[in-house]
Residue frames as qw, qx, qy, qz and C-alpha x, y, z in Angstrom:
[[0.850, 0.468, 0.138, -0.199, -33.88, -38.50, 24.06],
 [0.298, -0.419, 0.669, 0.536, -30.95, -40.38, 22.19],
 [0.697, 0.561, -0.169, -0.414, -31.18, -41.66, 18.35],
 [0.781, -0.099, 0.616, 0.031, -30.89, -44.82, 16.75],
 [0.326, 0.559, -0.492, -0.582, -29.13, -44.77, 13.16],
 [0.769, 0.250, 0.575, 0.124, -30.88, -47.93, 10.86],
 [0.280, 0.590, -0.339, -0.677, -28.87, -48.00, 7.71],
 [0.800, 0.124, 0.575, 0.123, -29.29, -50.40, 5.00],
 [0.112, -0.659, 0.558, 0.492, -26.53, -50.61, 2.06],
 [0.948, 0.164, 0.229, 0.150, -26.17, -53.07, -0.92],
 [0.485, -0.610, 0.569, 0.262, -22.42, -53.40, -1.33],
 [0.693, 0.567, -0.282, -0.345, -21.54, -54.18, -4.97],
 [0.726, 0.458, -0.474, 0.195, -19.72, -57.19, -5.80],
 [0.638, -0.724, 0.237, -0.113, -18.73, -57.42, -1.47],
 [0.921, -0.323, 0.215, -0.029, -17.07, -60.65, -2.02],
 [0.565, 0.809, -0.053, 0.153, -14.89, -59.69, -4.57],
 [0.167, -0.856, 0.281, -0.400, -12.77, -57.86, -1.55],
 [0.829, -0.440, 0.284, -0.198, -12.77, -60.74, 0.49],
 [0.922, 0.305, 0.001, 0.238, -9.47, -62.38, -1.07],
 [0.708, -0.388, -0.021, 0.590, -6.05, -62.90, 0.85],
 [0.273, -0.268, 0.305, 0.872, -4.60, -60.47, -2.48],
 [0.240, 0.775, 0.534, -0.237, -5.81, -57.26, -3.77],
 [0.451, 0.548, 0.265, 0.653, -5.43, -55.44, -6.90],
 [0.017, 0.094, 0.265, -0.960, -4.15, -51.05, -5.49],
 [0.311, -0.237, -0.263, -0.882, -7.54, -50.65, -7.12],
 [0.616, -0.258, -0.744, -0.021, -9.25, -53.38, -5.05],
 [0.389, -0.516, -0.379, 0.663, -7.69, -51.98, -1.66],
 [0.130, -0.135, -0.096, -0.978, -8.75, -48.61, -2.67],
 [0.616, -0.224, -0.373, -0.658, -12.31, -49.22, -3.24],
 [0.650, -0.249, -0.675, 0.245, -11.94, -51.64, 0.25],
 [0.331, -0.006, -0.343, 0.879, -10.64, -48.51, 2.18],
 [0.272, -0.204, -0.238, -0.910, -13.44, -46.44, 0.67],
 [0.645, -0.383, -0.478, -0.458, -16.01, -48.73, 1.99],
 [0.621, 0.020, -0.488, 0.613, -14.47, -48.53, 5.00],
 [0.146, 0.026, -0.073, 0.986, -14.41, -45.15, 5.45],
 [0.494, -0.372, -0.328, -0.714, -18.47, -44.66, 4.05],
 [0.556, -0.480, -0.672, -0.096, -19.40, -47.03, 6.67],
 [0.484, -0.248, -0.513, 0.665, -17.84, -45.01, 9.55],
 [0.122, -0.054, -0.033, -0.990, -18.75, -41.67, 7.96],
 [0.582, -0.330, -0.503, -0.547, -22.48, -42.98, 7.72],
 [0.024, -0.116, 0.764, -0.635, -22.09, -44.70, 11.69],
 [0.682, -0.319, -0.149, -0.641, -25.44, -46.37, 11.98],
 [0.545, -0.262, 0.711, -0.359, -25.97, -48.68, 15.13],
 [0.687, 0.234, 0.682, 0.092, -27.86, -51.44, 12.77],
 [0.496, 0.555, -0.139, -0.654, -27.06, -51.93, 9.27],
 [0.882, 0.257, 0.381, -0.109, -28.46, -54.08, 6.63],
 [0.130, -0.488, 0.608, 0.612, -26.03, -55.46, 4.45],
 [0.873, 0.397, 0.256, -0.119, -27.12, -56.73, 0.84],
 [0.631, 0.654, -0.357, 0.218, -25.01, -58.14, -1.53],
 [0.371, -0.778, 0.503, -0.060, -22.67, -59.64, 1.76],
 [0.255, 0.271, -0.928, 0.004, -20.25, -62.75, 1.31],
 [0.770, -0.051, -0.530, -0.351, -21.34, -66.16, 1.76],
 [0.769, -0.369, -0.522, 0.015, -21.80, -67.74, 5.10],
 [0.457, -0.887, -0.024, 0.061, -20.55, -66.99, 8.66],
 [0.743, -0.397, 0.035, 0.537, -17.01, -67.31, 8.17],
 [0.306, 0.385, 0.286, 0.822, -16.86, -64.46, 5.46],
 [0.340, -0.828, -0.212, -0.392, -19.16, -61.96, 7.74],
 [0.666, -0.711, -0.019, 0.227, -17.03, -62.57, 10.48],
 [0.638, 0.000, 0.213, 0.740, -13.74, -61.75, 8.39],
 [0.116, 0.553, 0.252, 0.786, -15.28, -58.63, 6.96],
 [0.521, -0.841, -0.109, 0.100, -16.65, -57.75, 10.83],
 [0.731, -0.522, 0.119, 0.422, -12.65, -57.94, 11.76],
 [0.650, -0.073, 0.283, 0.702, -10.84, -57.06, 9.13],
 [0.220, 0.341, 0.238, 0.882, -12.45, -54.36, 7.39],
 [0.525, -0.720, -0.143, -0.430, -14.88, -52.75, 11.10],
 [0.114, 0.463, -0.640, 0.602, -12.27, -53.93, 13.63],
 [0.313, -0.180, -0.913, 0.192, -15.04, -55.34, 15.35],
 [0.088, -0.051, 0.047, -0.994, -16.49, -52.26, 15.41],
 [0.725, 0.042, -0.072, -0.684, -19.70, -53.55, 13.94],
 [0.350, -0.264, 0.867, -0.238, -20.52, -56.96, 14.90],
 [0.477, 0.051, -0.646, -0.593, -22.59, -59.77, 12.78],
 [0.710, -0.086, 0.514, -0.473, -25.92, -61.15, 14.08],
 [0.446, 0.202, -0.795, -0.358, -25.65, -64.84, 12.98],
 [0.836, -0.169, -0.454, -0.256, -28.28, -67.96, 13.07],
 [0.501, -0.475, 0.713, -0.125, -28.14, -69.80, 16.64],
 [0.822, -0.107, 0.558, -0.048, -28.90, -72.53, 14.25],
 [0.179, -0.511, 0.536, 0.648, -26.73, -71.64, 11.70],
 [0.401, 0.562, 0.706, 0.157, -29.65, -71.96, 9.12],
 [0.103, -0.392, 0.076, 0.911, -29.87, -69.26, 6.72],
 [0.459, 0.398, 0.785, 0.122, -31.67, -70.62, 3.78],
 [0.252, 0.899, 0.127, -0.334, -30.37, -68.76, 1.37],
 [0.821, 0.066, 0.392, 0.409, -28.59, -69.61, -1.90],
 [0.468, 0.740, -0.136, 0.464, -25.91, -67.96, -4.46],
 [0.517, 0.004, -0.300, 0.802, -22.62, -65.82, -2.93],
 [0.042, 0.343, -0.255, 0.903, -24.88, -62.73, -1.99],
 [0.449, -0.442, -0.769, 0.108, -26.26, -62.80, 1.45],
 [0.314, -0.786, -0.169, -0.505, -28.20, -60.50, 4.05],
 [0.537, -0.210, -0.503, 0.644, -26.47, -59.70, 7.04],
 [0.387, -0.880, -0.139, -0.239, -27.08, -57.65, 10.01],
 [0.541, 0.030, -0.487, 0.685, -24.41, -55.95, 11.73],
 [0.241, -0.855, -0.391, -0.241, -24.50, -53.92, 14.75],
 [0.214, 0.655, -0.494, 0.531, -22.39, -51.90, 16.72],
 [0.694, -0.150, -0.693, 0.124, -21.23, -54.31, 19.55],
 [0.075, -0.076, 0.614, -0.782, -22.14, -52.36, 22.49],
 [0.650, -0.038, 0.207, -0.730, -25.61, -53.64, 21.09],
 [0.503, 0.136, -0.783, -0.341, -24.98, -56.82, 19.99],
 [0.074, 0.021, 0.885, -0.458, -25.61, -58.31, 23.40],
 [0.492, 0.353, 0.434, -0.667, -29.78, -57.36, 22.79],
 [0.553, 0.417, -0.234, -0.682, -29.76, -58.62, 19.30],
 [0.481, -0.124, 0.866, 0.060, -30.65, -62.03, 17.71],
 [0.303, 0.052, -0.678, -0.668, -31.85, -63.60, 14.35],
 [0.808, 0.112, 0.249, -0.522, -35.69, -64.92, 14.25],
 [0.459, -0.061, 0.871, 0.164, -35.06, -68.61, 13.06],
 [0.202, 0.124, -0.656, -0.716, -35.83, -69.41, 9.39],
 [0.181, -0.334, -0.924, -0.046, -38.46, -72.64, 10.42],
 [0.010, -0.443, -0.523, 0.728, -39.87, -69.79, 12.47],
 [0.229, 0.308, -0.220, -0.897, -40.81, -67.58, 9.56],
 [0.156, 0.016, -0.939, -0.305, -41.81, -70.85, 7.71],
 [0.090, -0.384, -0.904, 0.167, -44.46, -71.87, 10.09],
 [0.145, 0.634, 0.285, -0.704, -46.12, -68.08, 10.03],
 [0.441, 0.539, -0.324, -0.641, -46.03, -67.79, 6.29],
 [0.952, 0.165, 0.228, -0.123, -44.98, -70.75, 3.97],
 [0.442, -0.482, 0.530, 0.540, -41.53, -72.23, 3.04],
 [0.154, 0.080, 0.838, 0.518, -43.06, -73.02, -0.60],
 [0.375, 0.431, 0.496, -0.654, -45.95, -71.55, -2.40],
 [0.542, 0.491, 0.676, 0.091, -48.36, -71.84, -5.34],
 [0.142, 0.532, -0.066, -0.832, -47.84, -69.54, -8.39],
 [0.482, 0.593, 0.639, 0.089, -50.12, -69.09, -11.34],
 [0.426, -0.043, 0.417, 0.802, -48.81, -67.16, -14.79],
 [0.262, 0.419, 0.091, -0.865, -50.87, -64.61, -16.45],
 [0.711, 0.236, -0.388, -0.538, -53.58, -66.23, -18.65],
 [0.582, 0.047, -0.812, -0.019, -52.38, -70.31, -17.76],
 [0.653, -0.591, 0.062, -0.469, -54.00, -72.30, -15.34],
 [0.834, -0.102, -0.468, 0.273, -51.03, -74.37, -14.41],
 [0.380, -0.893, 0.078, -0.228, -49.43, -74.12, -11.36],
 [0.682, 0.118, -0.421, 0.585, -45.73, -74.19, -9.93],
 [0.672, -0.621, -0.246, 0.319, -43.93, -74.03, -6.88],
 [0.372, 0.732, -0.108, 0.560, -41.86, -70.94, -5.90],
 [0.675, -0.486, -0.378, 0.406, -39.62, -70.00, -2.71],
 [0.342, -0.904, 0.066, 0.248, -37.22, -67.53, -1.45],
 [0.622, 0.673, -0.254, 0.310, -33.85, -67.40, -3.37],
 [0.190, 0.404, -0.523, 0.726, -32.92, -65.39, -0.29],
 [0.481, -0.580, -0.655, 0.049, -34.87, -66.38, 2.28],
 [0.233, -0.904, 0.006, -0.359, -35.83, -62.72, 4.25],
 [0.680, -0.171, -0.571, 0.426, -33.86, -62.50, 7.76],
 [0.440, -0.753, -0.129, -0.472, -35.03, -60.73, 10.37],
 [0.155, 0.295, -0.601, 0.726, -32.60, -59.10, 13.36],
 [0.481, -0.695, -0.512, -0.150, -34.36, -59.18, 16.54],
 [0.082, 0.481, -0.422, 0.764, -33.50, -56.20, 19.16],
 [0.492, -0.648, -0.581, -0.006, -34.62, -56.58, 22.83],
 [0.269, 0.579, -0.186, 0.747, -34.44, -53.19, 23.61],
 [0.180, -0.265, 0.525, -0.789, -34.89, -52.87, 27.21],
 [0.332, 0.438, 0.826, -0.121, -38.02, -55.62, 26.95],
 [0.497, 0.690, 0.171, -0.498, -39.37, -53.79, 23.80],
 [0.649, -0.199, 0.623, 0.388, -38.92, -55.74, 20.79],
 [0.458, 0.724, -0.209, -0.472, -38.31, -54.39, 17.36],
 [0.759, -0.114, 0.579, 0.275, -37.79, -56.51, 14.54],
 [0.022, 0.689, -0.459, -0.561, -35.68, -55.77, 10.85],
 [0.850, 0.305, 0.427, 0.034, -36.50, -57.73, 8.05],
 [0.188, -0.642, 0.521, 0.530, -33.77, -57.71, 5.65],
 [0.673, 0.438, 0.475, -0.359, -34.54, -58.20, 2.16],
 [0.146, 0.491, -0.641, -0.572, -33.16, -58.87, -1.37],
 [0.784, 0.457, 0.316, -0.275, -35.69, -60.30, -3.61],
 [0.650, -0.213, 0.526, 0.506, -34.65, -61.71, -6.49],
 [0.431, -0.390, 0.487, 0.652, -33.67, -60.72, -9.37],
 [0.815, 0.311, 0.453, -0.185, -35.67, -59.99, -12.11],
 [0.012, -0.659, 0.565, 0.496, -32.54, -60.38, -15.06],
 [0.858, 0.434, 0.253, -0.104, -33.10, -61.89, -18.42],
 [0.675, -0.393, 0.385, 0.492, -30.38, -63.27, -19.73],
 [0.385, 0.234, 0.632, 0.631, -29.40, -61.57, -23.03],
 [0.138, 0.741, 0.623, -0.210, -32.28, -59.15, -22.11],
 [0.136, 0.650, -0.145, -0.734, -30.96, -55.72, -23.85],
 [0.007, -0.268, 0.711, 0.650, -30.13, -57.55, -27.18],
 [0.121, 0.317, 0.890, 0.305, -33.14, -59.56, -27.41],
 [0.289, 0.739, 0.517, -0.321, -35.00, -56.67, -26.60],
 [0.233, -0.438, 0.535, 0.684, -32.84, -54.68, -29.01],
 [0.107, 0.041, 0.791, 0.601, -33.88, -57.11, -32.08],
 [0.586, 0.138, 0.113, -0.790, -37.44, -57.03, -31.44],
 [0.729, 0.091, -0.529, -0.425, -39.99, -59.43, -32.84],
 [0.841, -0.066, -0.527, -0.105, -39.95, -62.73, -31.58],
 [0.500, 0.282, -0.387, 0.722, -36.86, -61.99, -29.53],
 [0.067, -0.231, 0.297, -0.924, -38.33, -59.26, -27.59],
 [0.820, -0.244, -0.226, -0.466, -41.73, -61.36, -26.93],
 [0.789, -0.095, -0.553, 0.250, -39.42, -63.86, -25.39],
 [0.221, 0.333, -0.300, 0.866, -38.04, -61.08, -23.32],
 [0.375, -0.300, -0.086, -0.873, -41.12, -60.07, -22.28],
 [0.830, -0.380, -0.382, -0.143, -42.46, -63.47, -21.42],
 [0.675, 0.077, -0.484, 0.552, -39.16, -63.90, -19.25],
 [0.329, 0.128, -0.520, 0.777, -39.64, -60.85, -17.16],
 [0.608, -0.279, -0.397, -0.628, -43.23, -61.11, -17.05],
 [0.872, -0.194, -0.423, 0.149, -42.17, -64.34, -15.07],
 [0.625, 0.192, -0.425, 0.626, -40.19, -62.72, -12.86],
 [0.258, -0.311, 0.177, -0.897, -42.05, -60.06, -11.67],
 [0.775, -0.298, -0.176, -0.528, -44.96, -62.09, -10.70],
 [0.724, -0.054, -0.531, 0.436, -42.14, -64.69, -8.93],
 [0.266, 0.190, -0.359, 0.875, -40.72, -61.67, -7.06],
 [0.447, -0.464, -0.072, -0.762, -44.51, -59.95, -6.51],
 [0.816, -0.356, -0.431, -0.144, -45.37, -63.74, -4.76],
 [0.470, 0.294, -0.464, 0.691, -41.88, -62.84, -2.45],
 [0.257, -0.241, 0.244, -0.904, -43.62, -59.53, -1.20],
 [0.629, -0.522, -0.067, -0.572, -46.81, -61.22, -0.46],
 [0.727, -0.337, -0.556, 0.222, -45.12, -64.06, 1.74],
 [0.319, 0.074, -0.367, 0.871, -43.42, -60.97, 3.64],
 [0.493, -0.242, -0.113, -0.828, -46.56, -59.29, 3.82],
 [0.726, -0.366, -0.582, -0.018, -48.24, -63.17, 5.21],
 [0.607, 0.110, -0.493, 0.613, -45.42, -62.59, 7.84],
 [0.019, -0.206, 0.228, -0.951, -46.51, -59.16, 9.19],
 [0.677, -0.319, -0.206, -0.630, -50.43, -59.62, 9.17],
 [0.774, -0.090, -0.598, 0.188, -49.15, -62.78, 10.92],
 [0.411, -0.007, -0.577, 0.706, -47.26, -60.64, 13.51],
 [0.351, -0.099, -0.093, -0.927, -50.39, -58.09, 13.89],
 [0.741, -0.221, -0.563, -0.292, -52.12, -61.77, 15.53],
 [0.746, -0.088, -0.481, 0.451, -49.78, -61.53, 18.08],
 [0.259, -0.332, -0.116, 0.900, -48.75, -57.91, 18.97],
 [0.241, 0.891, 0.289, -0.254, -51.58, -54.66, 18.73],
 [0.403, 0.888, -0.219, -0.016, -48.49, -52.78, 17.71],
 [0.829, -0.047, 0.214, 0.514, -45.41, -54.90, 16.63],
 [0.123, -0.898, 0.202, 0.372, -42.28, -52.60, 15.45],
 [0.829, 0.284, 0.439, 0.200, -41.59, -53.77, 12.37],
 [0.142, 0.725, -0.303, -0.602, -38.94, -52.22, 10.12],
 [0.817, 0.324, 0.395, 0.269, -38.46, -53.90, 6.41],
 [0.196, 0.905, -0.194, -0.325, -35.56, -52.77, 4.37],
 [0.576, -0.182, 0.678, 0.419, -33.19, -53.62, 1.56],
 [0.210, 0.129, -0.721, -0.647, -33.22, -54.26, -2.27],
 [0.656, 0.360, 0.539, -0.387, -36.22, -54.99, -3.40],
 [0.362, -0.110, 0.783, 0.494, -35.12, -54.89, -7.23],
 [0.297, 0.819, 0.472, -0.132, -37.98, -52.96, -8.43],
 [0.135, -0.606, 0.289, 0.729, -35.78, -51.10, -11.08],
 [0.124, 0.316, -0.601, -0.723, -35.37, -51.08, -15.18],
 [0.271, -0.120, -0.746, -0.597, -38.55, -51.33, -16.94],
 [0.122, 0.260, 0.637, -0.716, -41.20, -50.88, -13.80],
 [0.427, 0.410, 0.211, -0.778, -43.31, -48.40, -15.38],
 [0.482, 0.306, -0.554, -0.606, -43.39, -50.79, -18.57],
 [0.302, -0.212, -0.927, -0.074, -44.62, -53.78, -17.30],
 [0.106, 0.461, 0.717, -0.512, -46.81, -52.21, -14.84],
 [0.406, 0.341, -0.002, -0.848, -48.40, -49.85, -17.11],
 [0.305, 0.324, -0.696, -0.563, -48.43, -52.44, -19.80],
 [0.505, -0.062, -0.842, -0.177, -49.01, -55.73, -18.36],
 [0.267, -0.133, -0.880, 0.369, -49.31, -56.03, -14.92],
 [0.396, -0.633, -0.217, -0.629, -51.52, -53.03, -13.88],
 [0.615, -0.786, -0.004, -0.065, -49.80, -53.29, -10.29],
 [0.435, 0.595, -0.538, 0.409, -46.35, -52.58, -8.49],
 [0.654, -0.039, -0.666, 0.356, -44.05, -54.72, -6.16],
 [0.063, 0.174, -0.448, 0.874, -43.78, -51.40, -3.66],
 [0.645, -0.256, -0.146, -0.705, -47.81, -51.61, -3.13],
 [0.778, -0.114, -0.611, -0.096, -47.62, -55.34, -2.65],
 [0.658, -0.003, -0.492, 0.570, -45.24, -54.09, 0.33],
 [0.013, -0.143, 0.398, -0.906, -46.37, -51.70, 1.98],
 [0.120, 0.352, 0.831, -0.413, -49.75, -53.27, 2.67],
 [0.015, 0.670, 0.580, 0.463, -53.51, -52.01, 2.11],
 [0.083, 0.315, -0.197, 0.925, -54.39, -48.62, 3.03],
 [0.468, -0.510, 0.030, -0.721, -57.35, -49.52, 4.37],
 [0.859, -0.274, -0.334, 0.274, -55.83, -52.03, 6.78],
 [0.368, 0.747, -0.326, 0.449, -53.57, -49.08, 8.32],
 [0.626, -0.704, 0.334, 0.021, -52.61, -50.24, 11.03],
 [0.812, 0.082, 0.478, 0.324, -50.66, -53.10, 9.04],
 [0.596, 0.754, 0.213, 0.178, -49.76, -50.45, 6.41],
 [0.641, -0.338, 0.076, 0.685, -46.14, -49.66, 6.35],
 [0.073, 0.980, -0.132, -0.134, -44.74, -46.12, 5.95],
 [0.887, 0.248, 0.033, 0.388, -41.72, -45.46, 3.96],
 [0.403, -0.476, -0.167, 0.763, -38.59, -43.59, 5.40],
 [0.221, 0.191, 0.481, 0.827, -38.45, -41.39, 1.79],
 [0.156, 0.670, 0.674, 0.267, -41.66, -40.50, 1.74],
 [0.154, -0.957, -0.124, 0.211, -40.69, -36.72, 3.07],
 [0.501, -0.485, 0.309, 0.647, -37.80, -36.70, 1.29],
 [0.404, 0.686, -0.051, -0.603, -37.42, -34.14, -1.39],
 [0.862, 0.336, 0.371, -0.074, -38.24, -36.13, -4.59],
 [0.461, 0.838, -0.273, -0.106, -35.24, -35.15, -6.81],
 [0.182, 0.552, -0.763, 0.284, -33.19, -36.94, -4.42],
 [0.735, -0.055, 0.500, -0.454, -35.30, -40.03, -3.88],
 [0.779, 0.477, -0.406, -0.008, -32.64, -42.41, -6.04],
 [0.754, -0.456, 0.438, 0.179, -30.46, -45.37, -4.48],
 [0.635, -0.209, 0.644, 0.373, -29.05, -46.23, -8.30],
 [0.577, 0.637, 0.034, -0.510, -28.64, -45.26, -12.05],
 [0.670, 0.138, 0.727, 0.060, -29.38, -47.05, -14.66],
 [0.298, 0.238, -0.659, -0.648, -29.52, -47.32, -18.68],
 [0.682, 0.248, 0.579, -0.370, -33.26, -48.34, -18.90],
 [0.003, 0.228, -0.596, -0.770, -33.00, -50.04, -21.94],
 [0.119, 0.548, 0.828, -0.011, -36.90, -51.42, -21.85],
 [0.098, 0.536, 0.063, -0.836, -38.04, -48.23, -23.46],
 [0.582, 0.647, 0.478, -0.122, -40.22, -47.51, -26.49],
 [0.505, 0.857, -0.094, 0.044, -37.24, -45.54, -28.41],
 [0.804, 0.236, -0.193, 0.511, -33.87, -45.51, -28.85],
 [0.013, -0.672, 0.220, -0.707, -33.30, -42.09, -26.87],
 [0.715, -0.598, 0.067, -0.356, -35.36, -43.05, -24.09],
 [0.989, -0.127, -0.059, 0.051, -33.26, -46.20, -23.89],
 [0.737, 0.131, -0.358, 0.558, -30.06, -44.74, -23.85],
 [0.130, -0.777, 0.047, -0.614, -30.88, -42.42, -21.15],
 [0.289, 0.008, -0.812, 0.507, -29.62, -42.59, -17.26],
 [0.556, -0.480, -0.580, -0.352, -32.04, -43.28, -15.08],
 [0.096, -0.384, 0.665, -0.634, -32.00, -42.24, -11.61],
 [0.678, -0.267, -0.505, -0.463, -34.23, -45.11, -9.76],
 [0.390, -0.608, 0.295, -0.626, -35.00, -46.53, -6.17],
 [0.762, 0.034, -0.626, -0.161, -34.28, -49.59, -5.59],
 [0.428, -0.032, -0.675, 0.601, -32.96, -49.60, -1.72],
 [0.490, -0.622, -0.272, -0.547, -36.00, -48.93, 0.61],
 [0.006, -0.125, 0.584, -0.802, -36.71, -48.10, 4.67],
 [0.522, -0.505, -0.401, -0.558, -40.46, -49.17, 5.72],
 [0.067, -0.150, -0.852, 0.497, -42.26, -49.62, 9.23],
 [0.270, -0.617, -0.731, -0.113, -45.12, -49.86, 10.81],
 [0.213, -0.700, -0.143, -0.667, -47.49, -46.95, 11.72],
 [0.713, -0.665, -0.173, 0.143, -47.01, -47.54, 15.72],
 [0.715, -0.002, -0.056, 0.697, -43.28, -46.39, 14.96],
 [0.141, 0.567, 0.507, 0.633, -45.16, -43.22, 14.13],
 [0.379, -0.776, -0.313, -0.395, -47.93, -42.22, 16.70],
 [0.091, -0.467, 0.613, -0.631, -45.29, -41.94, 20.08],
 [0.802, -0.409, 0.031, -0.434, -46.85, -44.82, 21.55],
 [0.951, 0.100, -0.192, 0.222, -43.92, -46.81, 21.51],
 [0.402, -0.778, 0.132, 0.465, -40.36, -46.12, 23.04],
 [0.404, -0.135, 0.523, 0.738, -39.01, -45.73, 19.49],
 [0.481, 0.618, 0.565, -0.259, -40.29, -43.54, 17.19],
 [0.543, 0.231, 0.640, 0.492, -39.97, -41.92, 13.69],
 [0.023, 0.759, 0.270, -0.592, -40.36, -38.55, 13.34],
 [0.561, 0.790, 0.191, -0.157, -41.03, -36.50, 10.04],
 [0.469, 0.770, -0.391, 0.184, -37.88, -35.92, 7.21],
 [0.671, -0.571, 0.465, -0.088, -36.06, -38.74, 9.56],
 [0.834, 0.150, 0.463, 0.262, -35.01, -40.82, 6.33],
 [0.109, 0.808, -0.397, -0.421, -32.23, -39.74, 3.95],
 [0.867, 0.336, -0.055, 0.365, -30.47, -41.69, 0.62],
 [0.635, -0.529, 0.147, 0.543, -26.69, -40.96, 1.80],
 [0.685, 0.558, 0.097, 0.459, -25.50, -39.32, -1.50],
 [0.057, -0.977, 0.097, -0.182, -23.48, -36.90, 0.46],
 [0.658, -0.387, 0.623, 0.169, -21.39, -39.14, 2.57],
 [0.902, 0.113, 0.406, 0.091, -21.35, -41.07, -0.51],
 [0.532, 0.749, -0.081, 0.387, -20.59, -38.85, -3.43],
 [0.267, -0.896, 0.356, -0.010, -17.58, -37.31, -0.76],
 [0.693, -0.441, 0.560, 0.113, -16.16, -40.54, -0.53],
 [0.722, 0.152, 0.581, 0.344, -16.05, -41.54, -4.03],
 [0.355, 0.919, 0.011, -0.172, -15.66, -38.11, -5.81],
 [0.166, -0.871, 0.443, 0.134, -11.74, -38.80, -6.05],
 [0.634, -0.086, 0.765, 0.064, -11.77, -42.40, -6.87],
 [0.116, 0.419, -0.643, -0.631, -11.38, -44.04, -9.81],
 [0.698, -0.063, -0.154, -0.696, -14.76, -45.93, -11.34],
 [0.719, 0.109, -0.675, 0.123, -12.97, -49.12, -10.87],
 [0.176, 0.325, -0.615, 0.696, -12.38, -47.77, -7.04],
 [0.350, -0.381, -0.024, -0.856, -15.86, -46.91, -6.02],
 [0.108, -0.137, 0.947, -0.269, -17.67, -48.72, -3.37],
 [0.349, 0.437, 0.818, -0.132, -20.78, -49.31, -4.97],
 [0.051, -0.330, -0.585, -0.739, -23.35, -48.64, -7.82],
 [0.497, -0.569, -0.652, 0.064, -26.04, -48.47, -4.42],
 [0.145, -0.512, 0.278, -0.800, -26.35, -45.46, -2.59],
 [0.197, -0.168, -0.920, 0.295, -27.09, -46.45, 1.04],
 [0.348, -0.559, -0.416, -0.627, -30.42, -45.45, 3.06],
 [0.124, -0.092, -0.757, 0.635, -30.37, -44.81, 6.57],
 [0.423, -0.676, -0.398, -0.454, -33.35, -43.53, 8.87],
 [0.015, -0.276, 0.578, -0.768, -33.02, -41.65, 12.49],
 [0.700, -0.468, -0.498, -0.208, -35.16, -43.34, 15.05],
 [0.260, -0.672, 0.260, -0.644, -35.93, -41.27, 18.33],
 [0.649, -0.272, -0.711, -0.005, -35.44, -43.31, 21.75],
 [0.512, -0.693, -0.256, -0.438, -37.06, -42.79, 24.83],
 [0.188, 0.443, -0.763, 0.431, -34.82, -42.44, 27.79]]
């Protein structure tokens, strides 16, 4: 038996780095991320938060991995996916040779490039996409194919949102409507990913599906869901239970719960002033697959307390650094995945 390290990372501010000259504190906090990726050594990992297009993925392959880790990019150099932070897949390049990207048009035609949403209480309707449009590694491990959706939903930030929730009244109703709207944008995300699977589950009894990344399910969760929505984004994603085949396990879910945090936060959506200026420890960087990854019927498989949030590697590397140095607000997430010789 050998092991397969999936890690997935979001990388604060990546692109920042990427520029000819760097402040000592810059090339510090460059080195450092350096250093976490090697100490962490996973065969595939998801980047979030990477630079914009192929010629910035390939500079950060070379210059800061040596070539170590290698970037799976579009044969049709379609990514469909807007702003400066983008999903990449690297891999170490003794596997790149088995790996390839699933073509955006591809996803398209199994789910929908553009879909109907409807607000809470209104019966109009608008149109809503991807920001980031998923992207999804393909491995062909020996003829056994596993695919990696890579994810960063969007956002759900209101501009101005601490102060207006801050004043209250009016102010904080507007708030509310604003990330009201956002969640339900982001929830409609999860179900096209979700279209996607049930889609592959037409095709393959057991498809090997991993999903991971930022989902963005952080500050103020339990208050809109308790409040308004009466459902969370992580449900939408991991499927119905009583569809289990199709129902995705999450790496965490055996991991002791004290340490089941990618990021903290100053929730300031909070019902007092105390609450609100408390840190928050919260999850926002996830590890799912499908239940075949599970049962040994496959040549990969997933075995119990196999997922970990890095805060060892992580806190090691950045205990010494200066806050300006660190290499991220994002703890990373990896998962060990058994393979059959």
């Amino acid at each position: 038996m050998s092991q397969i390290k999936v890690t997935t990372w979001n990388i604060e501010h990546l692109v920042r780095l990427m520029q000819p000259v760097l402040t000592v504190n810059q090339a510090n906090r460059r080195n450092a991320i350096i250093q976490e990726i090697k100490d962490i050594n996973p065969d595939v990992l998801c980047l979030v938060e990477g630079p914009r297009g192929e010629e910035a993925i390939d500079t950060f392959a070379a210059e800061f991995l040596n070539n170590q880790w290698l970037p799976v990019k579009a044969a049709d150099g379609k990514y469909a996916t807007n702003g400066t932070q983008w999903i990449w897949f690297l891999v170490k390049n003794q596997i790149h040779p088995m790996a390839s990207l699933l073509p955006v048009d591809t996803w398209d035609a199994f789910t929908a490039k553009t879909w109907d949403v409807n607000y809470w209480g209104s019966f109009e309707t608008e149109r809503h996409r991807h920001y980031r449009h998923p992207q999804v590694l393909i491995l062909d491990w020996h003829g056994f194919r596993v695919e990696f959706i890579g994810l960063h939903l969007k956002s759900k930030f209101v501009n101005q949102g601490a102060s207006m929730w801050k004043v209250g009244g009016e102010k904080r109703e507007e708030f509310i409507r604003g990330a009201l709207k956002a969640r339900i944008k982001m929830t409609t995300e999860a179900a096209n990913v979700r279209s996607y699977i049930a889609e592959k589950f037409t095709q393959v009894e057991k498809p090997a599906i991993f999903l991971l990344g930022d989902l963005n399910d952080g500050p103020g969760k339990e208050y809109f869901e308790q409040k308004y929505l009466f459902f969370d984004l992580m449900s939408n994603i991991q499927g119905d239970v009583f569809e289990a085949r199709q129902y995705l396990n999450h790496a965490l879910f055996d991991f002791p719960e004290h340490l089941r945090w990618t990021v903290q936060f100053k929730d300031f959506v909070a019902d007092d002033e105390a609450q609100a200026n408390q840190v928050r420890d919260i999850l926002l960087d996830h590890i799912l697959f499908t239940q075949a990854l599970c049962d040994d019927s496959l040549p990969w498989r997933i075995d119990a307390n196999a997922g970990m949030v890095e805060h060892e590697i992580h806190g090691l590397i950045n205990a010494p650094l200066k806050k300006s140095e660190q290499t991220s607000d994002h703890k990373p997430v990896s998962v060990l995945v058994t393979v059959k010789e």
